[in-house]
C-alpha positions in Angstrom: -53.7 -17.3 -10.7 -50.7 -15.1 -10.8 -52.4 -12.9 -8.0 -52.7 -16.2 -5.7 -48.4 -17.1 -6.5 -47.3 -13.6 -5.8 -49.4 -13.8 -2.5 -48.2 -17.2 -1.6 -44.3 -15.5 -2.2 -45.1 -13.1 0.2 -45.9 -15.5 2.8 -42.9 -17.8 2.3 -40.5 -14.6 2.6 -42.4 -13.3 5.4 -41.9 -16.6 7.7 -38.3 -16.5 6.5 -38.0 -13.0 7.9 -39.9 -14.3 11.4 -37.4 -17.4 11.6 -34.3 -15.3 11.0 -35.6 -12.2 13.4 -36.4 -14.8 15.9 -32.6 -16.4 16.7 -31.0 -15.3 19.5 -30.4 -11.6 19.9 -27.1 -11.7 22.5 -27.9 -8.2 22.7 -30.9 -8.5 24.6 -31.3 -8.4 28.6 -34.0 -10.3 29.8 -35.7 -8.4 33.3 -35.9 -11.1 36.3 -38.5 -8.0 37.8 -40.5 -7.3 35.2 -43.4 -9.8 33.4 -43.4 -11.3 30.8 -45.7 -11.3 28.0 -47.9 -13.2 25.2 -49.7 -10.8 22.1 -50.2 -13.4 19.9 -49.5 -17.0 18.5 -49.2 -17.5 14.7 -50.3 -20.2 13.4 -53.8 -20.9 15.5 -53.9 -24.3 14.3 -52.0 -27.4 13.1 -50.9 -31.1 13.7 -47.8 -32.3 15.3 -44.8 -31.0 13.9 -46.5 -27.3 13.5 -44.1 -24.6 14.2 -45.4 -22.3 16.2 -44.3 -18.3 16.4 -44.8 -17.1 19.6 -44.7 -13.1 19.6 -44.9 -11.2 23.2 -42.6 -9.3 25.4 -39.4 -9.8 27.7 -38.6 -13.2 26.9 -34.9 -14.5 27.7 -32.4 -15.7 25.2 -31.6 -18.6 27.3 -33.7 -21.5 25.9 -32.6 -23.8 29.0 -34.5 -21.2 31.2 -38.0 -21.3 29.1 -40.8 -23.7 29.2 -43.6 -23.7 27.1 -46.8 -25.8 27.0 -49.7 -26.8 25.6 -52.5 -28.7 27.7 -49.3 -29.5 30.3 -46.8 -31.0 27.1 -43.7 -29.5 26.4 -42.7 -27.3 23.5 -39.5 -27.8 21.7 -37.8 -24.1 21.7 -36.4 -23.7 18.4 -36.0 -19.8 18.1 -36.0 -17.4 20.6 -35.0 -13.1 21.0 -36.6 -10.5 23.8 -40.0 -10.3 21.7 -40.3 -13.8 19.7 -40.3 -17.8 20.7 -40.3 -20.7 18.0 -41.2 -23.9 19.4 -42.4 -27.1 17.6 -46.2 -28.8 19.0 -45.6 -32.2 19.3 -48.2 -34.8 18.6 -51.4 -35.7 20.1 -50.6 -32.5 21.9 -54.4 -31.3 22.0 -56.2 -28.0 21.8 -55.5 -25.2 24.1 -53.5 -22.1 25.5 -50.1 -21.7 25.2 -48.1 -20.9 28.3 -44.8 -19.7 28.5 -42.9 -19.7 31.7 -39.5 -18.2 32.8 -38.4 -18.2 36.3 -41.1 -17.2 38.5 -42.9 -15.5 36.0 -45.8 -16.8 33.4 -47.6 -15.6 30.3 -50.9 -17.5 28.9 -51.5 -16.9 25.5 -55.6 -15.4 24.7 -56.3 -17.1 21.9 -56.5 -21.1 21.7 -54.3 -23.3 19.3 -56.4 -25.9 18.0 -54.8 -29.4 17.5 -55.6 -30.7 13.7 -55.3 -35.0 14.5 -54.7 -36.9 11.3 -56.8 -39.6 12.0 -56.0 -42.3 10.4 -58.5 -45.6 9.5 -57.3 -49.5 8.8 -58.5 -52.7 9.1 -57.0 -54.5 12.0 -59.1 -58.2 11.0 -61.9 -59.2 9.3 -62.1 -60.4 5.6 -65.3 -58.3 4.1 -67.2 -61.4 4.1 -69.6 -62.9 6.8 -68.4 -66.2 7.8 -65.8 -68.1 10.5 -62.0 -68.1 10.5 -59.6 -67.6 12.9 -56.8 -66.1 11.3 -54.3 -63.0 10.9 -55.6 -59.6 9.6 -58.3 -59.9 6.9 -58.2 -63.7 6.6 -59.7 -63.9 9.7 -63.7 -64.0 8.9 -66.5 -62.9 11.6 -70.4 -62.9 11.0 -71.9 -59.5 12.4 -73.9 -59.0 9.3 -75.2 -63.0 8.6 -79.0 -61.8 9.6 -80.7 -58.3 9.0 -81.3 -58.1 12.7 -78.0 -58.7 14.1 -77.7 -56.0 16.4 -74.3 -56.6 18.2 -72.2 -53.9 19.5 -70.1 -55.5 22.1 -66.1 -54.5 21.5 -63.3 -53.7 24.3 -59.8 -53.4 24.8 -57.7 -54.4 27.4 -54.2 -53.1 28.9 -52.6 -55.3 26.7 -54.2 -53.6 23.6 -55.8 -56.7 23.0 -59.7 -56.3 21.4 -62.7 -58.7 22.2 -66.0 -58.8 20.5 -69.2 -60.2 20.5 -69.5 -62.5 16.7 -72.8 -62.4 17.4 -73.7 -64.5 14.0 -70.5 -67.5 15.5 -72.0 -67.5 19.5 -69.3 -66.3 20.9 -66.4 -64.1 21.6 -63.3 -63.8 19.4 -59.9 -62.1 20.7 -58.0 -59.9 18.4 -54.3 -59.4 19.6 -52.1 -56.0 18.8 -51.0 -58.0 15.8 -54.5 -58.8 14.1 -54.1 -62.7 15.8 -58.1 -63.5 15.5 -59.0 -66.6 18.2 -62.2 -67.9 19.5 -61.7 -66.6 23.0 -64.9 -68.0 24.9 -68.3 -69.7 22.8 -69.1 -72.7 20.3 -69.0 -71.2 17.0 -71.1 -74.1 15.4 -73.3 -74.3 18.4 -75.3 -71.7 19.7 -77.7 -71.9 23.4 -76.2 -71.6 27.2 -74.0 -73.5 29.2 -71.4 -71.8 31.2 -67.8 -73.7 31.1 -64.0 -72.5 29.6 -63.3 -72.0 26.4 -65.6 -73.6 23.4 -67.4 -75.8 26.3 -69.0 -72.6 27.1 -72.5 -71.4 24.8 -73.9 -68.0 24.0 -77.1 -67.4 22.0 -76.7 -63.8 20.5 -74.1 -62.2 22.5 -74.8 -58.6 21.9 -72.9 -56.1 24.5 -69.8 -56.3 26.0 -67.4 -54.9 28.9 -64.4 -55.4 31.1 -63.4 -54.2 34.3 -59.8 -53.0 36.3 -59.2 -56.7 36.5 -59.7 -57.9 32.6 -62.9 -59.6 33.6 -65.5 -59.2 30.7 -68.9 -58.8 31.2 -71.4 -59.9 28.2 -75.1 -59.7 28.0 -76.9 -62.0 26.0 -81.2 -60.9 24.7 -81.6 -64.8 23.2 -80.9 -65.7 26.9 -81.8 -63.4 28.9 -78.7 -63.1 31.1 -75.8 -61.5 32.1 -72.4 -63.6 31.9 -68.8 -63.1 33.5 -66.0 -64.5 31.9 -62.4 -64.2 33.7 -59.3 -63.9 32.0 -58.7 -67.5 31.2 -62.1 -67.8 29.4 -64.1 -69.2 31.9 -67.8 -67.9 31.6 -70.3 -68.3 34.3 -73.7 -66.6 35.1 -73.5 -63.4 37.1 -77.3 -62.9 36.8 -80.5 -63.1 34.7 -82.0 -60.2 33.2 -85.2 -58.1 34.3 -85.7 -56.8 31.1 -84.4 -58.5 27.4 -80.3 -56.9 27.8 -78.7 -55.1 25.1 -75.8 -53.6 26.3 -73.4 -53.5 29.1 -71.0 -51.2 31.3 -69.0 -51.0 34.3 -69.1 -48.1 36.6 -65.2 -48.2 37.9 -66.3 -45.7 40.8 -69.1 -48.3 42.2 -68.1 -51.0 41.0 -70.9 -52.6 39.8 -72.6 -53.3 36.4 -75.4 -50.9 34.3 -77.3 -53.1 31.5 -79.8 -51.3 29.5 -83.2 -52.9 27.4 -83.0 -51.5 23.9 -86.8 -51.4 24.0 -89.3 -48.6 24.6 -90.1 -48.4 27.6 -86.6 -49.7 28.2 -84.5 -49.4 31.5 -81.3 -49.6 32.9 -80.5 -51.7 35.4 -77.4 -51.6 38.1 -76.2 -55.2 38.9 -73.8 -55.6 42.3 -70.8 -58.0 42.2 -72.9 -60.6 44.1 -75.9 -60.5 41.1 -78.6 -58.5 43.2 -80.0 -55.9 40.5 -82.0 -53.0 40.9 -83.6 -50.4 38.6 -82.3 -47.1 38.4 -83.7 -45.3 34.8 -87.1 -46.5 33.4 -88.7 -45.1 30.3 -86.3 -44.5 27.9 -87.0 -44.6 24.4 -85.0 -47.8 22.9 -81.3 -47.0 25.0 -78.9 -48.7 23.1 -75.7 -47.6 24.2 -73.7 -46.8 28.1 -70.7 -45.4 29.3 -69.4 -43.9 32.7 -67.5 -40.7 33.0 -64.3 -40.4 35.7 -66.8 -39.1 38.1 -69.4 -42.1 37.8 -72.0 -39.8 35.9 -74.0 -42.6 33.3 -74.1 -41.4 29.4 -76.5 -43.1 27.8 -77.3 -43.3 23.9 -81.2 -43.0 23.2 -81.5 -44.2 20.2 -85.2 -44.0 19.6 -84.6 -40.0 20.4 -81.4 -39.1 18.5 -79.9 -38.0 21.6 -77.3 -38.9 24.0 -78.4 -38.7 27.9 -76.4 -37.8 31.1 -77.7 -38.9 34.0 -76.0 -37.8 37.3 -74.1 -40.7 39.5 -76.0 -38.8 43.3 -79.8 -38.9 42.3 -79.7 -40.4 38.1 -82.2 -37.1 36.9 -81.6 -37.0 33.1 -80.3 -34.2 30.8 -79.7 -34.1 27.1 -76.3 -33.8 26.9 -76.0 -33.9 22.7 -78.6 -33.9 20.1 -81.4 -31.8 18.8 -83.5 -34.7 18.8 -84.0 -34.9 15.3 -82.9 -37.6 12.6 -80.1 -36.4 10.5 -76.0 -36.0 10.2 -75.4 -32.4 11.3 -71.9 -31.7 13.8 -71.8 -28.7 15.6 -72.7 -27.4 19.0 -74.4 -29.8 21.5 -78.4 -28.8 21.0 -77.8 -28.4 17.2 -76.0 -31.7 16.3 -77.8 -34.4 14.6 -77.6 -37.9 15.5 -79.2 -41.1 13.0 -79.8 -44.1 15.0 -76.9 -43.9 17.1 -76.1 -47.3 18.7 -72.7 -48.2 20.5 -70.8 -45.9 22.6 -67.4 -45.7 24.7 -65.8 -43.0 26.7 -62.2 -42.1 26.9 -59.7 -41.2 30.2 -60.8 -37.6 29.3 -64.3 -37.9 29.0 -64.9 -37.8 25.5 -67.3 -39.9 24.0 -67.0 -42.0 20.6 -70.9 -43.0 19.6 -71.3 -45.6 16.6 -73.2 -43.9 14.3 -75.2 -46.3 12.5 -77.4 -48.7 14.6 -80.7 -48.7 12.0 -82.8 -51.6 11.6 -80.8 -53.9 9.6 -77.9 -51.8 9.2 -78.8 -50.0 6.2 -76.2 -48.3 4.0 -78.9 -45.6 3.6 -78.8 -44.2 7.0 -77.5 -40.5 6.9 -75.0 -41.1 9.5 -72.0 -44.3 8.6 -69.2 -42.3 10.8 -67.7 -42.6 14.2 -68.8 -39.3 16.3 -67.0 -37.7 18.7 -68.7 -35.9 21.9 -66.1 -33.6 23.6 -65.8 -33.9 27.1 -66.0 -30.4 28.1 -68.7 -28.6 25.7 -70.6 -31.5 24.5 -69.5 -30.5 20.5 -70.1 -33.1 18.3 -68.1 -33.4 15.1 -66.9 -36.3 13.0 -63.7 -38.6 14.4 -63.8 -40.9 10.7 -66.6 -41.8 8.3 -69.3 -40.1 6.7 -72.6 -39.9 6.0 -71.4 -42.4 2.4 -71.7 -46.4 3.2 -68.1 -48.3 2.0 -65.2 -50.0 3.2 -62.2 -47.9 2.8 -59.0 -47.0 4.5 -58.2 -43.8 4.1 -57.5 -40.7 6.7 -60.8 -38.9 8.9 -64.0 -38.6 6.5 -62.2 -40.2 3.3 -62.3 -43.3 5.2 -65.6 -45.5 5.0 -67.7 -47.9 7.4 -71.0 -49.5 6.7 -73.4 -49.5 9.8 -70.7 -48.9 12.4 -72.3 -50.2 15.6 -69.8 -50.9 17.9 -66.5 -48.7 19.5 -63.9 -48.5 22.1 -60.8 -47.1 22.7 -57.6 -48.3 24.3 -55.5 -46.2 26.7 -53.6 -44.9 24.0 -56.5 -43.0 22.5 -56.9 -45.3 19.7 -60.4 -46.5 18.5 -61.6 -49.5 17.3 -64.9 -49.8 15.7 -67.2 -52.9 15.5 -67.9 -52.4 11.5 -71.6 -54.7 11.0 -71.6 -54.6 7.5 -67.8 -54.7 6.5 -67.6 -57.9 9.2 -64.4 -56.8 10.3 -62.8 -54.8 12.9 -61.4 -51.2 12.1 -58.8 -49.2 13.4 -58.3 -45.7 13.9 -55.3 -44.0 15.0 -54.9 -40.5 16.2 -51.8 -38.5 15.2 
């Protein structure tokens, strides 16, 4: 113990030494001619609010001439002499290289700073219990977990941060607004079947997935009828199509335009549907798909969740590579051919291509399933790691994997970057926010 103090004490006087030796030294010249220069970065990693000592060569004592970044966001300068920099990251600034620029000239750090998010979990509505009651927060009740097979993973967010989701065990489709506001947006909550009409007037069976395109349209499919709905902004729901093949789940493909709806069956398809209904097959064979989302490029990510694997299928021909998963059950993060996926079942995408997969889509939702979390799929390398949850079943609020969910099935994410989960067993909606 008294070896780890006296180390720690040596580390708090060393930074004191870095933050006085880096003030400004008038007695420095910085060269317009000559480059400038990055050695090394120190700390490698940290949240927002990290200070950052930046050690490297030629560096000007005039802050208002130096700019640094960090994936493109700007770096308070808080220190500065001809061989050091302090700035401050600030948040949600990412993972990257740090560039430093001064007139004409630029430096890129080597090594990476990696971004630590404090991810943080609450519940924006939902009571616990299964049931119906529109309402604020957790007075509001929904039923996703009234029958075993319940299966719903239909949740979305609009511009105006407001969330819709199938209540699959209600009929119909409730509207959460930024405050919690729970409302029965389109459906009969005490009668389920099929009539199209605004409001209550219209009638779902077992909504399951759900979308919304550019305009705030939603698009919901429905396996207890067989068909795919449209419902405009005022609630109005009218049939866009029937189904070829019992639908599951649902996306739109911003670069086409059109809808993808997937049969969570084996052999199950997916199926592209055109803004006037005519539908046509484009994947066949796939091993229950449960899950869609479209990159910025219109390339199809699909969740296989009879395989453990999530699919990429190419937007110019639709061939199929794994993208993450080593095809075998389990709860494993890591690199993309060694992660583990158990049951994975709903899935969104963010503006950067990063992919949020509900972990827990097993046969009645059981709170035995290895895998309760929210996993995140980077864009770039196809990692996997864990965005909240763990492989422990619970309802808790609490920061990244102290936080628990029981059968998460459903996800999305606004355009802030913050993700709401569809949590089956819990019958609420959770929150998560990235800081």
């Amino acid at each position: 113990m008294k070896r780890y103090i006296n180390a720690c004490l040596l580390i708090a006087a060393f930074l004191l030494v870095v933050i006085a030796g880096c003030k400004k030294d008038e007695g420095f010249k910085h060269d317009d001619s000559s480059p400038i220069t990055i050695d090394k970065i120190l700390p490698e990693k940290g949240s927002g609010g990290t200070e950052i000592l930046i050690n490297g060569s030629n560096f000007t004592t005039d802050t208002s001439k130096i700019r640094v970044t960090l994936n493109g966001k700007p770096l308070k300068v808080v220190g500065v002499n001809g061989k050091q920099l302090m700035v401050v990251v600030p948040k949600k600034a990412g993972s990257g290289a740090i560039t430093v620029k001064i007139g004409d000239k630029t430096a890129t750090s080597t090594s990476t700073f990696t971004y630590e998010y404090t991810r943080t979990v609450t519940t924006l509505a939902g009571s616990g219990v299964a049931g119906f009651a529109n309402a604020q927060g957790t007075d509001a009740m929904f039923n996703f977990s009234g029958e075993s097979w319940y299966r719903a993973s239909g949740i979305v967010v609009d511009d105006q941060l407001n969330v819709y989701v199938t209540d699959v065990g209600n009929h119909c489709i409730r509207k959460i607004d930024k405050d919690g506001n729970v409302t029965t947006f389109v459906g009969n909550p005490t009668s389920g079947g099929y009539a199209d009409g605004k409001g209550t007037a219209a009638k779902f069976s077992i909504p399951y997935g759900l979308t919304i395109d550019p305009e705030g349209n939603l698009y919901c499919v429905d396996p207890g009828n067989w068909d795919i709905r449209k419902i405009t902004p005022d609630g109005t729901a009218s049939l866009l199509t029937w189904a070829n093949q019992e639908p599951w789940s649902v996306v739109f493909d911003k670069k086409s335009g059109n809808i993808f709806y997937a049969s969570c069956n084996s052999p199950g398809n997916v199926y592209q549907v055109t803004p006037a209904g005519v539908t046509s097959q484009v994947i066949a064979g796939l091993n229950y798909p449960s899950g869609l989302a479209f990159d910025n490029t219109g390339n199809l990510f699909v969740t296989v969740h009879g395989d453990q694997v999530i699919k990429k299928y190419e937007s110019s021909n639709w061939i199929g590579t794994t993208a993450a998963g080593s095809g075998s059950v389990g709860y494993e993060d890591g690199p993309a051919s060694s992660a583990k996926f158990a049951y994975p079942w709903g899935m969104t995408i963010d503006a950067s291509n990063n992919l949020y997969i509900a972990g827990n889509g097993s046969g009645g939702g059981s709170t035995s399933n290895p895998d309760q979390s929210i996993r995140y799929v980077d864009g770039l390398t196809y990692s996997v790691s864990t965005f909240a949850g763990s492989a422990n079943a619970g309802n808790v609020n609490a920061v990244g994997k102290a936080a628990a969910f029981s059968a998460p099935s459903g996800v999305a994410v606004d355009k802030n970057g913050t993700v709401y989960v569809l949590d089956k067993n819990n019958n609420s909606i959770r929150k998560i926010v990235s800081e």
